[in-house]
N, C-alpha and C positions, 0 to 999 in steps of 0.2 A: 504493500500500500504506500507506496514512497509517491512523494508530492502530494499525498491528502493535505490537508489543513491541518491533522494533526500531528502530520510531520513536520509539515512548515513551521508551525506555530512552536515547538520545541524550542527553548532560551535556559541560560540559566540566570538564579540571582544571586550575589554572593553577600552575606549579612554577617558581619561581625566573625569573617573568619570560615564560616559553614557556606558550603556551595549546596546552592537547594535548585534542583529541576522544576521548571514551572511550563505550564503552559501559555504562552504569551500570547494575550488577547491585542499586542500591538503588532504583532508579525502578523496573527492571522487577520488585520486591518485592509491589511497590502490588498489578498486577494477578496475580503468580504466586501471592503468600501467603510466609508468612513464611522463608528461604532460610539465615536464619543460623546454623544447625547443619549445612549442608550440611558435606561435607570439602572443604579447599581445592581439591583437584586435580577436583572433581566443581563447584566455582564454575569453576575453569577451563573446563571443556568447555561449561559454561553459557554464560560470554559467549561462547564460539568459535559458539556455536550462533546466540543474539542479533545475532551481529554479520553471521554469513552468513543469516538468516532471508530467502526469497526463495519461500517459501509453495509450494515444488517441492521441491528437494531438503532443504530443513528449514524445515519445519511448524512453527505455533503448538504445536500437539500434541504434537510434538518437545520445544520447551523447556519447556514443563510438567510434560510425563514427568521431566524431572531435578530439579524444585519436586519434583514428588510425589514422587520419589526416599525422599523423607526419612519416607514413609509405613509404609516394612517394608524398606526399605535394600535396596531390589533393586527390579530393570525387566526386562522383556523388551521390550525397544525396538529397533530398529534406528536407527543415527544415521549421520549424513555429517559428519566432522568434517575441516575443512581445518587443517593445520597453516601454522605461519610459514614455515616454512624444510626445506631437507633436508639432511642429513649425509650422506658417504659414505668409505667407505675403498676404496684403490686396488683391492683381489680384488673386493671388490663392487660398485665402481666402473666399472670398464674393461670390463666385458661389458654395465651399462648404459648406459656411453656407445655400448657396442659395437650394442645395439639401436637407441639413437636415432638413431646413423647408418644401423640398417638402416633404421626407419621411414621415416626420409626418400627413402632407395633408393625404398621402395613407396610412400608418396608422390607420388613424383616419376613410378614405372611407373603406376600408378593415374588421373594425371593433373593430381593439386594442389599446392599449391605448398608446397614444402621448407621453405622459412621458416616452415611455420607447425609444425613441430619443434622448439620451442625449450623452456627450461622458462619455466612461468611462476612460479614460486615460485624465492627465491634457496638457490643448491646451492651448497655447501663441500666440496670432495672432498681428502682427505685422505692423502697418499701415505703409509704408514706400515708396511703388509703385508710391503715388498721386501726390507727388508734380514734376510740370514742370518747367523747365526754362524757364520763360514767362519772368521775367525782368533780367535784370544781369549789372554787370559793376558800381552799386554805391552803398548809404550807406541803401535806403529804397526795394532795389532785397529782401531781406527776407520777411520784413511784406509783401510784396505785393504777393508774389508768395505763401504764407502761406492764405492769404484771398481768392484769388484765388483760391486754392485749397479745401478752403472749401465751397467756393459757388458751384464749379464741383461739387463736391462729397457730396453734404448735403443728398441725396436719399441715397447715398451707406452708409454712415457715421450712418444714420436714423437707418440702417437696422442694419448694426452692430452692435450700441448702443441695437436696441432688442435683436440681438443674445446673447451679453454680459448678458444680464438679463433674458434670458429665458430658457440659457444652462447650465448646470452645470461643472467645471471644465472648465470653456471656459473664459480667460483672456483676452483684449484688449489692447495692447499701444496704446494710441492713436498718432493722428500725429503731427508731427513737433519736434519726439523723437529721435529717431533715425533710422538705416538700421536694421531688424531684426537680422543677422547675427552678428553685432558689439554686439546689446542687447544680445545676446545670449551668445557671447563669454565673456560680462563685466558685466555683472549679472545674466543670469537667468541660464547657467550652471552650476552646479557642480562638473563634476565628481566624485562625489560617491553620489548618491540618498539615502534618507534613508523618510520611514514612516511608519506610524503604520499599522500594520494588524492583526487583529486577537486578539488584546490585546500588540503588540510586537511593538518593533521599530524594523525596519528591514534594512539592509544597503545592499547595490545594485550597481554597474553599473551604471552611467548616461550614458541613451541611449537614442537615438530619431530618427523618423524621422521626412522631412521637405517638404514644398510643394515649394519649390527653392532649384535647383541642386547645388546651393553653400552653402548648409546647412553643407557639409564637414568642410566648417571653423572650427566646431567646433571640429574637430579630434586633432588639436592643441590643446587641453587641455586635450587630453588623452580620451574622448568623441565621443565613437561611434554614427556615424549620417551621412544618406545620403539623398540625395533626392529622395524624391517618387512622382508621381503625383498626384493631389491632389484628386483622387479616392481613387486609394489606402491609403495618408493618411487621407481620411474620414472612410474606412473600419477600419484602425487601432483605430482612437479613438475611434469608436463604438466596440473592442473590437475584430475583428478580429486580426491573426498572420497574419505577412506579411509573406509570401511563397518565398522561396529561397534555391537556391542551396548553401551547404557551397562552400563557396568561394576558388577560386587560394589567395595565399598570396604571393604578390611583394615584395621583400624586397631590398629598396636603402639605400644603406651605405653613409653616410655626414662623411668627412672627412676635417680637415684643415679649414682655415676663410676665409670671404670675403675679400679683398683686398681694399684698402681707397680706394674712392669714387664710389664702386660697391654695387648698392643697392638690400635689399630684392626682388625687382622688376625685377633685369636683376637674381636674382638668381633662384626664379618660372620661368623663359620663358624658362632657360637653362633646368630645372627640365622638365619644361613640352616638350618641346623640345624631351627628351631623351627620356619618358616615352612613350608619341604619338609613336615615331620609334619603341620603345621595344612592344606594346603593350599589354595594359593592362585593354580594353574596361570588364566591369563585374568583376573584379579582385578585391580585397583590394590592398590597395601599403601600407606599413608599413612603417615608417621612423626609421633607428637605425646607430652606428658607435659614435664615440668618439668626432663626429663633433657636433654634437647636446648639447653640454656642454656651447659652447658658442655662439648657436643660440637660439635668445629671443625668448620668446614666439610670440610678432606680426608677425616674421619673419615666424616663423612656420605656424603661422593662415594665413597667405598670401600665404603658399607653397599647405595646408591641403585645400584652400577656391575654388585652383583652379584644382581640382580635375575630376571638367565632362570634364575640359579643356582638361587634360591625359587622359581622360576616364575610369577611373576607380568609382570603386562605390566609393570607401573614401582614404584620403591618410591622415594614423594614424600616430600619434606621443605619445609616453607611457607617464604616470604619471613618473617627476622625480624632482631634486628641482629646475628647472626652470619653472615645473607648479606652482610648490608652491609660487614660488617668486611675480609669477603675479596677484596670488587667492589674497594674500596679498596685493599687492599694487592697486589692483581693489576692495577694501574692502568687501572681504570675510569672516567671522564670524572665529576667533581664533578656536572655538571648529568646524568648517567646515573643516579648515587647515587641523587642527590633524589627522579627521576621515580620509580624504583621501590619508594622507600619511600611516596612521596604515593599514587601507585595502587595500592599492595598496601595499606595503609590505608583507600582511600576505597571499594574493592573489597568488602572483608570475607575480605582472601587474607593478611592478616598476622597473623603464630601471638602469640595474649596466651598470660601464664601462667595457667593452669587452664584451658583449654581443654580442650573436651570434645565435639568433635563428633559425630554417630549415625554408627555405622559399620555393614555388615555382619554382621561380628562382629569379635573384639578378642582381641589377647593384650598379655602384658608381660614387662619384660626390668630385674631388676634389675641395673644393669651392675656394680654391686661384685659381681656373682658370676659374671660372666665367669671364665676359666681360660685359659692358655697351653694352644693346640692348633695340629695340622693338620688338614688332611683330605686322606682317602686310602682304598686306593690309583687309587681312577679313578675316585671321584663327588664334589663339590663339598660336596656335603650331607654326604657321610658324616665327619662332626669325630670326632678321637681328640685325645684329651687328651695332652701331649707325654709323660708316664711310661707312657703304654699303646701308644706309638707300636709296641717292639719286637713286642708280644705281635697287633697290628694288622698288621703285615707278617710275620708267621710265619704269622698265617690266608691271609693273600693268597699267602704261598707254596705254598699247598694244593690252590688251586683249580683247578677243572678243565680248564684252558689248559695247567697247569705239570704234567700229570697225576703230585700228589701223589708228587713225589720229593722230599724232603726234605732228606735230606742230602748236598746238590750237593759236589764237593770245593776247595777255594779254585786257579785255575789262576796259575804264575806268568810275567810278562811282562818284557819290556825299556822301559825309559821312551824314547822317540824321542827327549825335550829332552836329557833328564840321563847317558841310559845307564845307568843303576842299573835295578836288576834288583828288582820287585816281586812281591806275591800280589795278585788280584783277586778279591774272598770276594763269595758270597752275600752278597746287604741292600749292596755299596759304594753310596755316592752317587755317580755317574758324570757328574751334571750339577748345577749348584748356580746359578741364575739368579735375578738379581734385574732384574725380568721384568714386564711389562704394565701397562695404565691403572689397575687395579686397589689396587695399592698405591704407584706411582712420581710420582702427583697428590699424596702425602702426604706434607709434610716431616718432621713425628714417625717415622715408621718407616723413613724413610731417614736419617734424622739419627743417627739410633737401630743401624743397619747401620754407619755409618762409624764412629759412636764405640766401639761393639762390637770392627771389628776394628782402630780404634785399642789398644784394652786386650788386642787378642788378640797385635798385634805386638809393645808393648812388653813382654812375656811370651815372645817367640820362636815362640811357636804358628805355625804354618804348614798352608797348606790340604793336604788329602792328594793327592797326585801324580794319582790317576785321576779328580779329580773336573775337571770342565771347568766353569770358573765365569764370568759375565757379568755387566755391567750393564749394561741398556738401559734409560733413563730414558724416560719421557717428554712431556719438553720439556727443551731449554736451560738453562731457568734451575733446573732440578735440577741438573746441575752447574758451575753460579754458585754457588750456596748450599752444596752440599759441599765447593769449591775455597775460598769465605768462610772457613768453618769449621775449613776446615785439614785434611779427612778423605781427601780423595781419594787421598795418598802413601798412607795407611795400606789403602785398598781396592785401589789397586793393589799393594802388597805382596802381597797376599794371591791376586792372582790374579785379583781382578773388579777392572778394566780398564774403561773403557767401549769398546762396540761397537758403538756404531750407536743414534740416537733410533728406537724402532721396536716393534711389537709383535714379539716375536723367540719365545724358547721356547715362549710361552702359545700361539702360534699354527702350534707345528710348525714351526718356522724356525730349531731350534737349531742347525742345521750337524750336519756331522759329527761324531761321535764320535774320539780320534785313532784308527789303523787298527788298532795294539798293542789296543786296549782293548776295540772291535769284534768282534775275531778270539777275546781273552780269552770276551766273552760268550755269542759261539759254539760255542767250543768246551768251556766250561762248562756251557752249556744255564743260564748263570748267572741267577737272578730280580737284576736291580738296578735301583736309584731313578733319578729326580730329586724334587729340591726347586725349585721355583719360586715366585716371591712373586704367582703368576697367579691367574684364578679357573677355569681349564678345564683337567682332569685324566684326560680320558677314554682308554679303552686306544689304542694305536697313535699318539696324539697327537703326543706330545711327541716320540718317536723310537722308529722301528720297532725297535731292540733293547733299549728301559728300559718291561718289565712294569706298575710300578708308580709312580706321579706323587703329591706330595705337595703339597699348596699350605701355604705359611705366610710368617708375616710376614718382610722383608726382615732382620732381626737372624737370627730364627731358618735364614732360608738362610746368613746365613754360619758361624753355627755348625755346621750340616751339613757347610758344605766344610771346617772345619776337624776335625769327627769322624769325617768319609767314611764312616758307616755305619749304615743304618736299624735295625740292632739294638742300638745302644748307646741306651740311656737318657739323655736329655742330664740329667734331672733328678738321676740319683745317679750316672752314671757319667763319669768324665774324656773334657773333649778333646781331652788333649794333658798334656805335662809344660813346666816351664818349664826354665830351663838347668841349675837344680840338681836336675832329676830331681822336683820335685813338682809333685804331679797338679796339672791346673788346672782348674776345672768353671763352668759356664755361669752358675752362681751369680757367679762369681769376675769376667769380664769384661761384664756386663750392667749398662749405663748408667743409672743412676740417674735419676727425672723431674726433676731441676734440672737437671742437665745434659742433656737432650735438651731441657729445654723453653730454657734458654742460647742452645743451638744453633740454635733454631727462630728465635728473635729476628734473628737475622743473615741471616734470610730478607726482601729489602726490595724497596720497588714497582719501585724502579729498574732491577731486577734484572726484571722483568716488561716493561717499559719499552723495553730494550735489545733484549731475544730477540725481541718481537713488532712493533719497528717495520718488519721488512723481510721481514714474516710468507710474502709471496707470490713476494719476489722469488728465491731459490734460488742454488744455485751458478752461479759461473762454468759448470759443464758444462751444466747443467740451463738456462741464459739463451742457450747458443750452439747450442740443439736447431732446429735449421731445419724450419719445416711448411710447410703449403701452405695459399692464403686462402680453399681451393675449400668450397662449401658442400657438398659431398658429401664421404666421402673417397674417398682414391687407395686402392681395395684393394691388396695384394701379392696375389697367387697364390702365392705361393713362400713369403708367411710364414706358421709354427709359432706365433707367439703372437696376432696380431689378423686373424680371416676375419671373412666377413660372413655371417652367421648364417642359416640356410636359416629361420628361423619363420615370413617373410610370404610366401614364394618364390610358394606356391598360392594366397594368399588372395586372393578379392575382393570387390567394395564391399559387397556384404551377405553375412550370413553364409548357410551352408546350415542345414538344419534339422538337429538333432541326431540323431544315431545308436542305434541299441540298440548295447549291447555283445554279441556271439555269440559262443560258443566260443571266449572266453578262455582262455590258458593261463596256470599260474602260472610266473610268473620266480622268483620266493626269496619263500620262505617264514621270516620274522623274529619274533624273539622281544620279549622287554620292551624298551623303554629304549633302540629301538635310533635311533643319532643320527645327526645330518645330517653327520658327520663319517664315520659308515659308509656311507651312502649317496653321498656325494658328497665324497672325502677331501679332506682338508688335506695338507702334508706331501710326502715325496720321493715321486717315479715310479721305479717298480723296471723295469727294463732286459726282463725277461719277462713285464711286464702288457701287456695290449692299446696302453695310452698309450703305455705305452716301447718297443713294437714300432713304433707309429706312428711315433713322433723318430727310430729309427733308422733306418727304411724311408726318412724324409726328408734324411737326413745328418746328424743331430743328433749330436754324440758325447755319450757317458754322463755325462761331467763336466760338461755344459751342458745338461742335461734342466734345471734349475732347479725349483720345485715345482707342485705340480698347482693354490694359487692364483694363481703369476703367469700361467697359460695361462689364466685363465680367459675371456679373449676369444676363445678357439680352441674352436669347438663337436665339434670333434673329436678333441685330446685330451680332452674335459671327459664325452663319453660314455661315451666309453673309458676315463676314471676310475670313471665309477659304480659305484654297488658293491663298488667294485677295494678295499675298505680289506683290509689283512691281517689285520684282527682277527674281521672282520667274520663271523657263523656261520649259511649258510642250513643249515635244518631239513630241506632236502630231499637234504642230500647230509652224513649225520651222520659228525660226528667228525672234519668236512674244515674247518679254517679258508681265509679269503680268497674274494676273489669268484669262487663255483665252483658253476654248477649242472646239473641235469640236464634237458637235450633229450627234452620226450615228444611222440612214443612210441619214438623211438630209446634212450633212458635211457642217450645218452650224456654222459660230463662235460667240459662244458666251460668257458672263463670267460663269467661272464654276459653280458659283452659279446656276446660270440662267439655265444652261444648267441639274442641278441637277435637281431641280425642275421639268423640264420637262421632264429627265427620269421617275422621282416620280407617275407623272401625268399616264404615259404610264406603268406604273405596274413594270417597268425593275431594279433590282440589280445592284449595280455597283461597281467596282475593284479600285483599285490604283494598276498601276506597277511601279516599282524604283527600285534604283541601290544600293550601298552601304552604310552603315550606317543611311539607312533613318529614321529618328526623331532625331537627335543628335541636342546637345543642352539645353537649356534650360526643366525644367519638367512642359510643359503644357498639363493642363488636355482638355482643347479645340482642342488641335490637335489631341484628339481621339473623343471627346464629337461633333462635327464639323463635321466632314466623319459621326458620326455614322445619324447627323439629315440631311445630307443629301444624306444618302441612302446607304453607303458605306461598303457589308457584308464582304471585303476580299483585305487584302491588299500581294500582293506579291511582295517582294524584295527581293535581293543578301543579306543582312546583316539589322538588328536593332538594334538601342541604346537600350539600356536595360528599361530606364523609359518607352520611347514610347511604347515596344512591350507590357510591362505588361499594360498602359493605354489603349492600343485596346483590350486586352481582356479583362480592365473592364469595358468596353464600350460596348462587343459585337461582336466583330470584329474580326475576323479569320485574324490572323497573317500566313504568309507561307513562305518559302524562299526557290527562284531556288536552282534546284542541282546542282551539285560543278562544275564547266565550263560551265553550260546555264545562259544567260543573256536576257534580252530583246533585245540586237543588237544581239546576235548568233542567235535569235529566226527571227530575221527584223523584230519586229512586227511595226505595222503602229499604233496601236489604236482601225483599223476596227473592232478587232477580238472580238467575243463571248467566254464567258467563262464560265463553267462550275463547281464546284467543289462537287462530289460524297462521298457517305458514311460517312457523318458527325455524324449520330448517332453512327458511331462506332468507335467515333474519340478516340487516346489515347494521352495521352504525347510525344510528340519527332518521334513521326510514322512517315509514309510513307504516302504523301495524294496527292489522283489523281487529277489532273486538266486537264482539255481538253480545247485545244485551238481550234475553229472554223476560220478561215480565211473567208476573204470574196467571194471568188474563192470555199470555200465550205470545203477545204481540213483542216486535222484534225492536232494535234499535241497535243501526252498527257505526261506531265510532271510527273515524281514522285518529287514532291516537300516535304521539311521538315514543319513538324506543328510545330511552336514555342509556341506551348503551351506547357510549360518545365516543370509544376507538376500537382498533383492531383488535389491542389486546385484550380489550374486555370480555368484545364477544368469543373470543379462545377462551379466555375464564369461563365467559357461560358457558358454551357449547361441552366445556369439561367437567360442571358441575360445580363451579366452584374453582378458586384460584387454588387453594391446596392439593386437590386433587390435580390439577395441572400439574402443581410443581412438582409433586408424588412420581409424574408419570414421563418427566424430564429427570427424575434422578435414576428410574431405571431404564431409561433407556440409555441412559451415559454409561 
């Protein structure tokens, strides 16, 4: 292949000494044409292209298309892009390790050999999911909820420890580390990748993806990275390209500073705010403008983290010297420094001032006119400005869930700690977390939270009795630098305690409620909050009895816990009195920028240095977990959390030819928005769903169900979760919350589960209909893995998030979307109808694909619907059944 591009392009760089091989995006200039108005993150994919160029899976053709790119800022291309590396966190971890020991199973039945199972790209799996807030509020919430967490999880913990040791390129943190996204962004990224091949050092791109849609964090460091479901990123370590179209590039201009007392926090809701209206679902967002000079790096990673939030695949931020400032003060290796300024430099990836790349198209953001907000009460997008909060949660008390009762009566309780006898009103804050990767990467706004309730305590303020408040950092050295500063006495005063390093509320793992409080909400039919410093807000999320979720910056949660109540004002109205009776207001203890930026100062490398030298080795508990050296594992039969997954059980060496779909039934009929957290929940198992019948049927007692992501290695809690969310509303059985549909033609009710099975039983296919956006959200690989075990060949909707649509075809599952003005209401379907879908052996990309609807009256209705099968390699995926299955049937034939 000599004279390809990716011969041409061959250069070296020499940095302090080290000769590093690179691909020069300035040689292959010569013959693509002029490249330097590309956007940075579109130079990235460029040389990922360049460097994998092998005139099969990426074509001259290929990296041209990203040159011409810059013609009308748009492509319809299909690309094969290999990333560096993969992420993953333990819920989405443990069911892909869970596959790759089944592959091997089949494999092994098949006839070839297990070893060749391994990843070939390096994985960092990140325990961070497990730990719950079971205790909170004093000084022993940590050890306890860390011992806790490891009696839960000693089966999945088991299994990991083997994975750890019988994969190669496969890394574990274990737990009680950190959120994988904070590790990611304060040690294990780079920004320029460099290793040997071939005899060479080679220097590269750091690129990844991740099995959690806030894997974007890491674009803050100039770090291409998004989330994939944890299919696809099992294909990629096994050495598949992830399939994509080159991307739209969004380009927001930052101009001008935040304004005193406006945090990183209200500056993402504004950003995400803008972006949701603008739309940029599938797009890249690029961040550039002369604003970015004096936005920090956490500030960035807090903009970049909330990215599925806008909807976009990543929101980039280029290598400049404010990456460099943080590589340094998170102790990044001198000669690391260098390479990645020399090659973001000799690249054309390093952001000058006035830079002005072609974008897509463009918006801007003066940040002096940011505003103190949250968002609420259950979309990320939807920002209220903190004086409109009250009049924002009196609509949400309106709404059709709460059926419009308005004036609930305040009920009153006993406090279990205290014994004092309380009211519990409409709007309390029942939960006050300072909470996820999203703002806890950030020392300004946690610096900003302890000095807060430093000035709340020396004022006597105190949190209000019902609210249950947390801090889960994550990483370490967030409380290094609070313990420096002197703040931690004053957070624990207050009630937030640390409890665990870990994604904790943002991801449904807030623990219980206490039971007085519970009881109070039940028996109120109470609407009440949380506040959390997270970016996921969705109904049922956070905890099946708190209606309404609020995200805001960590200051602004502790002000919550100390006002306890969604309908005060923090802006004009008191949170409290001091000793002599006068009001005290938000205005009164909100820390000043010299002193937060003080505080920030005492944030040092060393402090980076310490937490991350013994990054993999783990507790005592977690170092004495005894496994086996076997390259298979030892199933249990008897275990509840890790089975071996029926998905390859039938398959063999080649696939069969594809099916028509015939006389479909529909299972649930879904409205807009509807998310992979309804589809496939987060959060507790309720003791009468299908899952909690299963634990109990097995001995499980109700105090040790633990949540629906630590089973996620269990294929049969995890179906039996589907659908199962409480919030969740199928259309076919109105006015009924929870997973409940109807059996036709019996039109009896039952849970979906249930009712799957007994399609199953009777030979019958079955549909999903929905409305807009449906899978948005989090990247669960169960909200495709779920429909597909119980039966589900064909989902059609008005619109799909991008992770979900690609996880149902690596599942199997015919993705289709109405054409352009038919919806399920223009259509009235009821549910009854049979469905049909024809000519699947001759299916292509982006075609035209018939569906016939049957009514129950007899009469027909045939759609031309769109196939979102959007490239070549996808439909190889389907036509194999599934992407594993492909890759299964490329490792034997090698």
């Amino acid at each position: 292949m000599s004279n390809t591009l990716r011969e041409i392009s061959q250069d070296t760089l020499n940095v302090d000494g080290q000769t590093y091989h690179i691909f020069s995006l300035v040689k292959a200039a010569a013959k693509l044409g002029d490249i330097d108005r590309l956007p940075k993150s579109m130079k990235v994919l460029l040389e990922n292209l360049l460097r994998w160029q092998d005139g099969d899976s990426v074509t001259e053709e290929d990296i041209q298309a990203i040159a011409d790119w810059l013609k009308d800022a748009h492509a319809d291309r299909e690309i094969a892009y290999r990333p560096a590396r993969v992420l993953m966190q333990d819920f989405t971890g443990v069911p892909a390790v869970v596959d790759l020991a089944a592959m091997r199973e089949a494999v092994k039945r098949l006839g070839g050999d297990v070893a060749k199972v391994n990843p070939l790209s390096p994985v960092d799996l990140v325990i961070d999911h497990s730990v719950t807030v079971d205790r909170f509020g004093d000084d022993n919430a940590f050890e306890e909820n860390v011992q806790l967490e490891m009696e839960r999880n000693h089966e999945r913990y088991v299994f990991l420890r083997w994975g750890q040791k019988a994969f190669n390129r496969f890394s574990v943190v274990p737990p009680g580390t950190g959120i994988c996204h904070q590790v990611n962004l304060e040690y294990l990224g780079k920004s320029v990748w460099h290793e040997e091949q071939n005899g060479r050092e080679v220097a590269f791109p750091d690129t990844l993806v991740g099995t959690d849609s806030h894997t974007t964090m890491i674009n803050a460091l100039g770090v291409l990275g998004w989330g994939v479901g944890g299919i696809e990123a099992e294909a990629a370590m096994l050495g598949q390209p992830v399939s994509m179209l080159i991307p739209d590039v969004v380009g927001f201009k930052l101009t001008g500073k935040l304004k005193p007392g406006i945090t990183a926090t209200d500056l993402v809701l504004s950003v995400t705010q803008m972006l949701r209206k603008h739309g940029v679902v599938g797009k890249f967002v690029e961040f550039y403008g002369d604003g970015l000079k004096d936005l920090p790096l956490a500030d960035r990673a807090t903009i970049a983290n909330m990215a599925p939030e806008y909807g976009a695949t990543c929101g980039f931020f280029p290598v400049d010297g404010v990456t460099l400032e943080y590589m340094r003060l998170t102790g990044r290796s001198d000669q690391q420094v260098a390479l990645v300024e020399a090659y973001a430099r000799a690249q054309g990836m390093w952001r000058h001032p006035g830079d002005e790349p072609v974008f897509t198209s463009s918006l801007s953001l003066d940040m002096g006119e940011v505003e103190s907000s949250l968002a609420g009460p259950k979309r990320p997008q939807d920002r209220v400005a903190l004086g409109d909060v009250p009049a924002a949660f009196r609509a949400s008390n309106e709404l059709e869930v709460n059926h419009a009762q308005k004036d609930r009566q305040a009920v009153s309780y006993r406090d279990a700690r205290s014994g004092q006898q309380y009211q519990l009103e409409d709007g309390a804050v029942v939960i006050a977390a300072i909470t996820s990767c999203t703002n806890t990467s950030n020392p300004s706004v946690l610096m900003a939270a302890g000095l807060l309730a430093k000035k709340a305590a020396a004022l006597g303020l105190q949190r209000k009795p019902w609210v249950k408040a947390s801090l889960a950092p994550g990483s370490k050295v967030v409380s290094d630098y609070l313990a420096t500063a002197g703040l931690t006495p004053y957070l624990d005063r207050l009630g937030f305690n640390l409890v665990g390093y870990g994604c904790t509320t943002c991801i449904g793992n807030s623990g219980p409620l206490p039971e007085e409080i519970e009881n109070a909400i039940r028996q109120g039919d109470l609407t009440v909050g949380a506040v959390l410093s997270g970016n996921r807000n969705f109904e049922g999320r956070i905890h099946p009895y708190v209606k309404t979720n609020w995200l805001a910056s960590p200051p602004l949660v502790v002000a919550y816990a100390l006002s306890g109540n969604m309908k005060l004002n923090l802006q004009t109205d008191p949170l409290g009195e001091d000793a002599s009776g006068r009001p005290i207001y938000l205005k009164d203890i909100w820390p000043s920028p010299e002193e937060i930026a003080a505080a920030v100062q005492m944030v040092s490398t060393e402090m980076f240095h310490k937490e991350y030298a013994e990054v993999f080795a783990g507790t005592p508990e977690w170092q004495q977990i005894q496994v086996s050296e076997a390259a298979t594992y030892s199933w249990d039969n008897d275990s509840t959390y890790i089975r071996l997954s029926p998905f390859f059980d039938t398959m063999a060496k080649e696939p069969e030819p594809v099916e028509d779909i015939k006389g479909a039934r529909i299972l649930a009929m879904l409205g807009d928005s509807v998310t992979t957290d309804h589809i496939s929940p987060a959060g507790s198992i309720k003791a009468e769903s299908p899952a909690g019948r299963y634990l109990l049927d097995r001995g499980v007692e109700r105090t040790d169900f633990n949540s629906y992501g630590s089973r996620r290695g269990n294929h049969e809690v995890m179906m039996r979760g589907t659908f199962a969310n409480i919030r969740i509303r199928n259309e076919m059985v109105p006015g009924v919350e929870g997973g409940i549909t109807r059996h036709i033609p019996s039109n009896e009710q039952l849970a979906i589960y249930d009712a799957a099975m007994r399609y199953r039983e009777e030979g019958i296919p079955l549909a999903i209909i929905a409305g807009k956006e449906y899978g948005s959200g989090s990247s669960r690989d169960w909200a495709a893995k779920g429909p597909r075990l119980q039966g589900v060949r064909v989902v059609i909707a008005e619109s799909f998030e991008r992770i979900h649509r690609s996880n149902l075809i690596g599942m199997g599952i015919l993705p289709l979307e109405f054409p352009q003005g038919v919806t399920r209401k223009t259509l009235k379907l009821t549910g009854d109808e049979l469905i049909d879908v024809a000519d699947l052996q001759q299916l292509k990309p982006g075609t035209t694909v018939k569906v016939t609807l049957t009514r129950a009256d007899g009469s027909k209705d045939v759609l031309d619907t769109r196939c979102r099968i959007d490239t070549g390699n996808e439909l190889t995926y389907y036509q194999n059944d599934g992407i594993l299955h492909y890759v299964i049937r490329n490792m034997l034939r090698d």
